[in-house]
PDB file of N, CA, C and O in Angstrom:
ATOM      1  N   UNK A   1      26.195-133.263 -29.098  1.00  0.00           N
ATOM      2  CA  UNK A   1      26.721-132.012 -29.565  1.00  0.00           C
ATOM      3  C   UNK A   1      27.162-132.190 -31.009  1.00  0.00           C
ATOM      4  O   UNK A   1      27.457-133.331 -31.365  1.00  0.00           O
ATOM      5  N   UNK A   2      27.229-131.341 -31.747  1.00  0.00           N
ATOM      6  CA  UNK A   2      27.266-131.010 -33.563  1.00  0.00           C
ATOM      7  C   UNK A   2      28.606-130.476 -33.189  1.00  0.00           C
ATOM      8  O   UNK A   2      28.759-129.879 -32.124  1.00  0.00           O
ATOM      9  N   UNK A   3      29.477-130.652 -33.941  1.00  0.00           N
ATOM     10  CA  UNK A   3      30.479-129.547 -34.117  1.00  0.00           C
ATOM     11  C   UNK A   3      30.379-129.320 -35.567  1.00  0.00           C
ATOM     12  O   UNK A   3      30.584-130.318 -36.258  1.00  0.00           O
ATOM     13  N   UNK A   4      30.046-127.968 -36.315  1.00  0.00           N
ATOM     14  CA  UNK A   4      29.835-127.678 -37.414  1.00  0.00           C
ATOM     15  C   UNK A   4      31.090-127.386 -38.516  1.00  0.00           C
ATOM     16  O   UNK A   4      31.101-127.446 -39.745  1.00  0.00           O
ATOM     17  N   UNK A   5      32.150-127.041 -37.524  1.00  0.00           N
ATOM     18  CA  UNK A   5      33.625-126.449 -38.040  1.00  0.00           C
ATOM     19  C   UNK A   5      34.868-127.713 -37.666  1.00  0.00           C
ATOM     20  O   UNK A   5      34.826-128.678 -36.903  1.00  0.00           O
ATOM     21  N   UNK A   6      35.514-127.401 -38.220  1.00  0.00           N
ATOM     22  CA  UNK A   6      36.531-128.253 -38.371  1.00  0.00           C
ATOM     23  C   UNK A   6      37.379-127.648 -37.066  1.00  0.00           C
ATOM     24  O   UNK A   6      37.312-126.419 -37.082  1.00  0.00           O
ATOM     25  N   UNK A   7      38.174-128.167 -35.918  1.00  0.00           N
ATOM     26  CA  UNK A   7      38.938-127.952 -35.119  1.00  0.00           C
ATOM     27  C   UNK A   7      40.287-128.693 -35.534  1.00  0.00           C
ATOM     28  O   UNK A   7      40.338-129.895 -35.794  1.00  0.00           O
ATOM     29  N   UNK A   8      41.318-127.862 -35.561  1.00  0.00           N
ATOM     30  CA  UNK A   8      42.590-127.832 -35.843  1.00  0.00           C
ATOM     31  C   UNK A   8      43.636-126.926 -35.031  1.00  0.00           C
ATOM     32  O   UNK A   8      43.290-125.923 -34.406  1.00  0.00           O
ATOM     33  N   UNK A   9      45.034-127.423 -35.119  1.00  0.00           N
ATOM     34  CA  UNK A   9      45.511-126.335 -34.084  1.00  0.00           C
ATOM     35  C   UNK A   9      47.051-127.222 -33.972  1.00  0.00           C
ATOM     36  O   UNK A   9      47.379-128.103 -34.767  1.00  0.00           O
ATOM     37  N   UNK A  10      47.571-126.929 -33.235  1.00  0.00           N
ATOM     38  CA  UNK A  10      49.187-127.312 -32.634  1.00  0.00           C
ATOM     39  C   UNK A  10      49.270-127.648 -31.299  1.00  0.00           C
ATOM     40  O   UNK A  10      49.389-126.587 -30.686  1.00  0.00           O
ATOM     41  N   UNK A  11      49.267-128.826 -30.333  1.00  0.00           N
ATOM     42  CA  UNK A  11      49.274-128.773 -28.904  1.00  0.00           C
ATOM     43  C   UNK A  11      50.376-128.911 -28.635  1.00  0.00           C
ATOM     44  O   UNK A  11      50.963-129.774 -29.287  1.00  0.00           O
ATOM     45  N   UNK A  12      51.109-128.214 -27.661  1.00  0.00           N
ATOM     46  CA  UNK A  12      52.510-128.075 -27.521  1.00  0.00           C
ATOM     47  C   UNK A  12      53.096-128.409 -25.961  1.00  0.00           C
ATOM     48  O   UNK A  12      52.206-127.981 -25.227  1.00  0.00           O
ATOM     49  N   UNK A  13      53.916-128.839 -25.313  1.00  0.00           N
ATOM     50  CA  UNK A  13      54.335-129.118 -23.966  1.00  0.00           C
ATOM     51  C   UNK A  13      55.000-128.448 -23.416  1.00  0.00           C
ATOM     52  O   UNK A  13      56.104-128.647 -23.922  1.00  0.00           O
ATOM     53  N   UNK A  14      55.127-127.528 -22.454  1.00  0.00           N
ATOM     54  CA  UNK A  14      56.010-126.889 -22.036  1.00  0.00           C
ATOM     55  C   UNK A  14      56.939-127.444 -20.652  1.00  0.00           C
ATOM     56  O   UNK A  14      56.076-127.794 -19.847  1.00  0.00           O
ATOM     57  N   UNK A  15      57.992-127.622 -20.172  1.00  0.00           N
ATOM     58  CA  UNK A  15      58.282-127.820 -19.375  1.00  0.00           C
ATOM     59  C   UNK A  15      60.054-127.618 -18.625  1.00  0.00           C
ATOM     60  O   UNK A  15      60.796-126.900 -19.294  1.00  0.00           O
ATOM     61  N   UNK A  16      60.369-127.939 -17.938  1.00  0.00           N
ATOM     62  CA  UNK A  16      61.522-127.460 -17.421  1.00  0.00           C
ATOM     63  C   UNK A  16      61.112-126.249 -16.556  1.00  0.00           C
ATOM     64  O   UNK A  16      60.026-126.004 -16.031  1.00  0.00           O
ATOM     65  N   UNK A  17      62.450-125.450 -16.547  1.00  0.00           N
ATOM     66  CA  UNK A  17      62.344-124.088 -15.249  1.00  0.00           C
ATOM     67  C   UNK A  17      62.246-122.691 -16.723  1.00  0.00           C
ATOM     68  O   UNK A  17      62.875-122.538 -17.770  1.00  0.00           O
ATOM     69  N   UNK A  18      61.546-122.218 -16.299  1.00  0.00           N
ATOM     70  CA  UNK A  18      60.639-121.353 -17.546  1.00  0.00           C
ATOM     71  C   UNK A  18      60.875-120.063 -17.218  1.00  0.00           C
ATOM     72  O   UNK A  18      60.752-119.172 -18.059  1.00  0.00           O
ATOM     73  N   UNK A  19      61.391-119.723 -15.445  1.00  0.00           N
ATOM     74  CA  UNK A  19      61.326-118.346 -15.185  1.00  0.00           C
ATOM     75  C   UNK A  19      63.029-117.610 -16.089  1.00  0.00           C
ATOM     76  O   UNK A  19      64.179-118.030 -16.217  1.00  0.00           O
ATOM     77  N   UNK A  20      62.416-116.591 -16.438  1.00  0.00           N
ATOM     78  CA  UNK A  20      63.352-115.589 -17.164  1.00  0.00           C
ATOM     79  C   UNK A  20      64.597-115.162 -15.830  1.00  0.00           C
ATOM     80  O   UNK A  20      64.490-114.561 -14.761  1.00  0.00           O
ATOM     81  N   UNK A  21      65.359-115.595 -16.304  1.00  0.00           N
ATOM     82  CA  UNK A  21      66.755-115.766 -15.834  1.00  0.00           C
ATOM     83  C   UNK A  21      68.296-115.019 -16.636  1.00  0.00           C
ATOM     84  O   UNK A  21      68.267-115.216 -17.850  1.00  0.00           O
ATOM     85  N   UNK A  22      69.039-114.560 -16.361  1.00  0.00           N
ATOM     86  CA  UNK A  22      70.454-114.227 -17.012  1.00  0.00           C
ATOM     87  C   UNK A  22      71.382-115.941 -17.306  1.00  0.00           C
ATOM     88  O   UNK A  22      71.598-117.024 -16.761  1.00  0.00           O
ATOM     89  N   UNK A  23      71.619-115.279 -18.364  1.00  0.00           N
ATOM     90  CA  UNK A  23      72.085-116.304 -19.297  1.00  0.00           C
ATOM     91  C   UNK A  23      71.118-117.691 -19.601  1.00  0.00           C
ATOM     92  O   UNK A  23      71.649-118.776 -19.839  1.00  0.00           O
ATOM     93  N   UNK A  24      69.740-117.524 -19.566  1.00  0.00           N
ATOM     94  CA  UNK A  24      68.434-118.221 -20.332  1.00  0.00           C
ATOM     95  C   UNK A  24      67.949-119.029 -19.411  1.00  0.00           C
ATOM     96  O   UNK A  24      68.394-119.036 -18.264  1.00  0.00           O
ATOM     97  N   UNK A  25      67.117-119.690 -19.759  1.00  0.00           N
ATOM     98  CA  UNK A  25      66.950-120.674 -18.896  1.00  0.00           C
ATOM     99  C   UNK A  25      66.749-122.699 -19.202  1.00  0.00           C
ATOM    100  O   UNK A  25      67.748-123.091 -19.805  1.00  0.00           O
ATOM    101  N   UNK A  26      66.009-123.558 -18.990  1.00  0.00           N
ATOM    102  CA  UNK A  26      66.397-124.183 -19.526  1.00  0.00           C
ATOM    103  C   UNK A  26      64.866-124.936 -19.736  1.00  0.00           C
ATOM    104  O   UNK A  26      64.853-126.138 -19.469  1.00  0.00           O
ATOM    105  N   UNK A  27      63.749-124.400 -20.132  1.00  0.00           N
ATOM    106  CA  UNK A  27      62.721-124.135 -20.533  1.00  0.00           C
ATOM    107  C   UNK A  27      62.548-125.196 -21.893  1.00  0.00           C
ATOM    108  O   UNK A  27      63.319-124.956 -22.822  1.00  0.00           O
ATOM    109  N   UNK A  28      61.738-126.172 -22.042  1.00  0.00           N
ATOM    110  CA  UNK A  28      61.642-126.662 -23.148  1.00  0.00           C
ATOM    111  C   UNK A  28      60.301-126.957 -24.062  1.00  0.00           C
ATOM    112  O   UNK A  28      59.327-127.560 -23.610  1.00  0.00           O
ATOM    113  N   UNK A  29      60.363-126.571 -25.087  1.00  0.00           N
ATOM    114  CA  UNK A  29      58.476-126.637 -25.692  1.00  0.00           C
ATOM    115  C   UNK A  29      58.640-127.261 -26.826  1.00  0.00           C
ATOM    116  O   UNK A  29      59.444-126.918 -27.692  1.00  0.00           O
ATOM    117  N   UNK A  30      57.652-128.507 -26.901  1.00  0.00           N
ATOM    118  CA  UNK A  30      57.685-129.859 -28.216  1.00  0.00           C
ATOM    119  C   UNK A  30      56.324-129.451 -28.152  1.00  0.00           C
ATOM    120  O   UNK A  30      55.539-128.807 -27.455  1.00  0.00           O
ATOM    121  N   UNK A  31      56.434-130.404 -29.640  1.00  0.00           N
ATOM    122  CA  UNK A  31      54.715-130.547 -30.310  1.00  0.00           C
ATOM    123  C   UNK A  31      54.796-132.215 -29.523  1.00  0.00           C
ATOM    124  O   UNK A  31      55.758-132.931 -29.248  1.00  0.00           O
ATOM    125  N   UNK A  32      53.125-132.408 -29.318  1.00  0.00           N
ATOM    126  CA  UNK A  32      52.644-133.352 -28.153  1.00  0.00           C
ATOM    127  C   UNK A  32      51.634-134.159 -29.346  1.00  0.00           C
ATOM    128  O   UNK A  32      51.551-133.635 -30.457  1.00  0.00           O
ATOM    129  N   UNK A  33      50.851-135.496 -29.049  1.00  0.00           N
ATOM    130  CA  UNK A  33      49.880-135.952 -29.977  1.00  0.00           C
ATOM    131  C   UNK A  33      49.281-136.693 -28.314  1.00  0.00           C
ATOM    132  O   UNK A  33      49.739-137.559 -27.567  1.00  0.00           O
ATOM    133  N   UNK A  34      47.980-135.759 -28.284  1.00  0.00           N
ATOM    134  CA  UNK A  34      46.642-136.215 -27.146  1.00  0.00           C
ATOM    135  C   UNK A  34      45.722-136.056 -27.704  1.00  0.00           C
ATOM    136  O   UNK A  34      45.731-135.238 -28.623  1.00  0.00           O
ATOM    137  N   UNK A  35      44.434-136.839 -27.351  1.00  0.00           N
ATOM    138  CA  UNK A  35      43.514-137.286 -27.565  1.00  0.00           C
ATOM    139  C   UNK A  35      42.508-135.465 -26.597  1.00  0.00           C
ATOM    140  O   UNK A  35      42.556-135.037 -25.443  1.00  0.00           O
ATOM    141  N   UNK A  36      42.050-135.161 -27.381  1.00  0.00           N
ATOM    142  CA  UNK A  36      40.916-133.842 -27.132  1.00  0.00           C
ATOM    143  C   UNK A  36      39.602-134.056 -26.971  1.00  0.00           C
ATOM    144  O   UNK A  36      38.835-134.110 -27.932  1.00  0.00           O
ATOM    145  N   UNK A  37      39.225-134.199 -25.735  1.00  0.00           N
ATOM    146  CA  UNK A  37      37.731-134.133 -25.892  1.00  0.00           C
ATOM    147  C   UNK A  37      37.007-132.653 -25.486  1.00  0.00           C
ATOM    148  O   UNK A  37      37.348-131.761 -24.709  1.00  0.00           O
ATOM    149  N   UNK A  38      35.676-132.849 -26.517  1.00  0.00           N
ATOM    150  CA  UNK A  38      34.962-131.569 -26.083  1.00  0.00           C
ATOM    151  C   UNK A  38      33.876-131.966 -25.602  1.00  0.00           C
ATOM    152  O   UNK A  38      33.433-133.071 -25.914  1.00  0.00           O
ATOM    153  N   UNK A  39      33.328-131.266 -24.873  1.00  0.00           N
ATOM    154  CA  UNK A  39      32.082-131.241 -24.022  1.00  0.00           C
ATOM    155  C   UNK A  39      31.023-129.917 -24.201  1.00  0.00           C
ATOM    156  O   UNK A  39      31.354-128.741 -24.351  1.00  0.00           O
ATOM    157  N   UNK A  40      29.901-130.373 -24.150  1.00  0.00           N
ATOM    158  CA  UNK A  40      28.901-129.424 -24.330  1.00  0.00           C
ATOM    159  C   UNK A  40      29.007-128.830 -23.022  1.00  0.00           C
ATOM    160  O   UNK A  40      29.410-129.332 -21.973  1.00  0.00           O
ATOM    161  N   UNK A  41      28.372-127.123 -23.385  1.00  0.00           N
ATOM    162  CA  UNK A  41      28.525-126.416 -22.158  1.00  0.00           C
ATOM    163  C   UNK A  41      27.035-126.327 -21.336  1.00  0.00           C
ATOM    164  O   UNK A  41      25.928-126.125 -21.835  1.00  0.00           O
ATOM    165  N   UNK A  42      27.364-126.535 -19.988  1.00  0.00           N
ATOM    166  CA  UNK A  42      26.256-127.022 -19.477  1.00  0.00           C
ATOM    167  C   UNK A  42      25.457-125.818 -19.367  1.00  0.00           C
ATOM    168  O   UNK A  42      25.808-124.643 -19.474  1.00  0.00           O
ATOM    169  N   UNK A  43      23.990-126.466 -19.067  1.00  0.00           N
ATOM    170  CA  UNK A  43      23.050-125.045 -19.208  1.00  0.00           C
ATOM    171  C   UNK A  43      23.259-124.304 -17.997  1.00  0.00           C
ATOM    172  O   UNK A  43      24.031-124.521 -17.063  1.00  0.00           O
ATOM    173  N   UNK A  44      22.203-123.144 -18.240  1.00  0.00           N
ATOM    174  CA  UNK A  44      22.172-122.058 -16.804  1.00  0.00           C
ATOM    175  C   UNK A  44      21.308-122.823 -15.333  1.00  0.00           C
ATOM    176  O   UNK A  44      21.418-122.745 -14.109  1.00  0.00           O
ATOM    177  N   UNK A  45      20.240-123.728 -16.542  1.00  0.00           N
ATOM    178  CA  UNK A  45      19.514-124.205 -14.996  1.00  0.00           C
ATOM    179  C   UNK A  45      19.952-125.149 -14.146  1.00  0.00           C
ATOM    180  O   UNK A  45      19.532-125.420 -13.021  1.00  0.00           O
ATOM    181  N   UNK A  46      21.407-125.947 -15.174  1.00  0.00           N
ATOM    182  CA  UNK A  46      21.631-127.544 -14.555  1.00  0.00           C
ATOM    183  C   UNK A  46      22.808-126.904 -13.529  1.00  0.00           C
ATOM    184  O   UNK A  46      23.174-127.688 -12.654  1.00  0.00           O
ATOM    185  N   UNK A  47      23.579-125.292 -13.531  1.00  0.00           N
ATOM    186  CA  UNK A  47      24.447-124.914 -12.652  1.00  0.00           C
ATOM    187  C   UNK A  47      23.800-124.584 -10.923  1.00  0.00           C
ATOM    188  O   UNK A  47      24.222-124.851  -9.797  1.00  0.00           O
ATOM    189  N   UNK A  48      22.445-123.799 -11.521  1.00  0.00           N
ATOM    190  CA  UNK A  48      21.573-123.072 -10.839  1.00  0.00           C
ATOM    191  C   UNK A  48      21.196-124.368  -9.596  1.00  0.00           C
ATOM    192  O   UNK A  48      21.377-124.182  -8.392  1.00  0.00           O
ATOM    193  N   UNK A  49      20.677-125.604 -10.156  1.00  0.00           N
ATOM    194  CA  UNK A  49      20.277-127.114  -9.471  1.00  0.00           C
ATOM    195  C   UNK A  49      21.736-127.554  -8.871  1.00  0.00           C
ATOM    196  O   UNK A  49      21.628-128.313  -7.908  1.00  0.00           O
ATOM    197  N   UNK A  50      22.712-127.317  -9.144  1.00  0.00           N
ATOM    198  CA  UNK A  50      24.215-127.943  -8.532  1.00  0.00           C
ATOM    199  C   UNK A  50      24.417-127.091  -7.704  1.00  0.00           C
ATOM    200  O   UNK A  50      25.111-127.456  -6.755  1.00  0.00           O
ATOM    201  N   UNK A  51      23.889-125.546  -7.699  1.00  0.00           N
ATOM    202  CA  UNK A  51      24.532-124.644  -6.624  1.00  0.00           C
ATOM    203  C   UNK A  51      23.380-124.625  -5.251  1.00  0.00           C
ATOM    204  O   UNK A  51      23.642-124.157  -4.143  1.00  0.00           O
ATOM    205  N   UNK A  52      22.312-125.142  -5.584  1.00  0.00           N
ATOM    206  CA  UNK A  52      21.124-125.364  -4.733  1.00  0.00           C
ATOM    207  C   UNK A  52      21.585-126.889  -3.657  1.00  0.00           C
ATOM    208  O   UNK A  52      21.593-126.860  -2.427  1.00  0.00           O
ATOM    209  N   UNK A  53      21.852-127.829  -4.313  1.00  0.00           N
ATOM    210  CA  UNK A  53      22.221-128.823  -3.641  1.00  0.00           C
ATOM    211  C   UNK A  53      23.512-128.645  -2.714  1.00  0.00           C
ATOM    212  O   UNK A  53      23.646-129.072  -1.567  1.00  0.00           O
ATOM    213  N   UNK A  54      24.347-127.981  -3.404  1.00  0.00           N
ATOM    214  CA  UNK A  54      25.848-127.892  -2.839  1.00  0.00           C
ATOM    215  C   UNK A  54      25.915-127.035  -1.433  1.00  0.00           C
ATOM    216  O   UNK A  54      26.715-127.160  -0.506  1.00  0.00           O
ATOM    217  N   UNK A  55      24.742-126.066  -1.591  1.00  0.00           N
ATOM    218  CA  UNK A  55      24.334-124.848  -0.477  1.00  0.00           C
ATOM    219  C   UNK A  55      24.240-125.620   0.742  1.00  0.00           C
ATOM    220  O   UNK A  55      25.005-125.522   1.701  1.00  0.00           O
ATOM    221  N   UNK A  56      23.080-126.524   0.617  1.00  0.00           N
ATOM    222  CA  UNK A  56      22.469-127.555   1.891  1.00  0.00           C
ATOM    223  C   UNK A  56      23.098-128.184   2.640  1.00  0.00           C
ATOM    224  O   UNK A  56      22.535-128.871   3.493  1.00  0.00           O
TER     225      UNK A  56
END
């Protein structure tokens, strides 16, 4: 796979109890440093051959 464009961005962590609550909650979100992989998207025929086998 080519990637032609530059990929950039912010990956962020969310965690703690997040549901909206009176008097806040205690919800916490940092910037993270992981390793991103991309993958080519598979074709129509190689799904079409996985859904044929999986049927049987």
């Amino acid at each position: 796979m080519i990637i032609n464009r530059s990929i950039y961005g912010a990956l962020t962590l969310t965690e703690g109890d997040c549901m909206p609550k009176l008097g806040g909650n205690s919800c916490k979100t940092y910037p993270v440093r992981r390793k991103i992989r991309v993958y080519e998207y598979p074709e129509n025929k190689m799904w079409k051959a996985m859904s044929l086998i999986i049927k049987k």
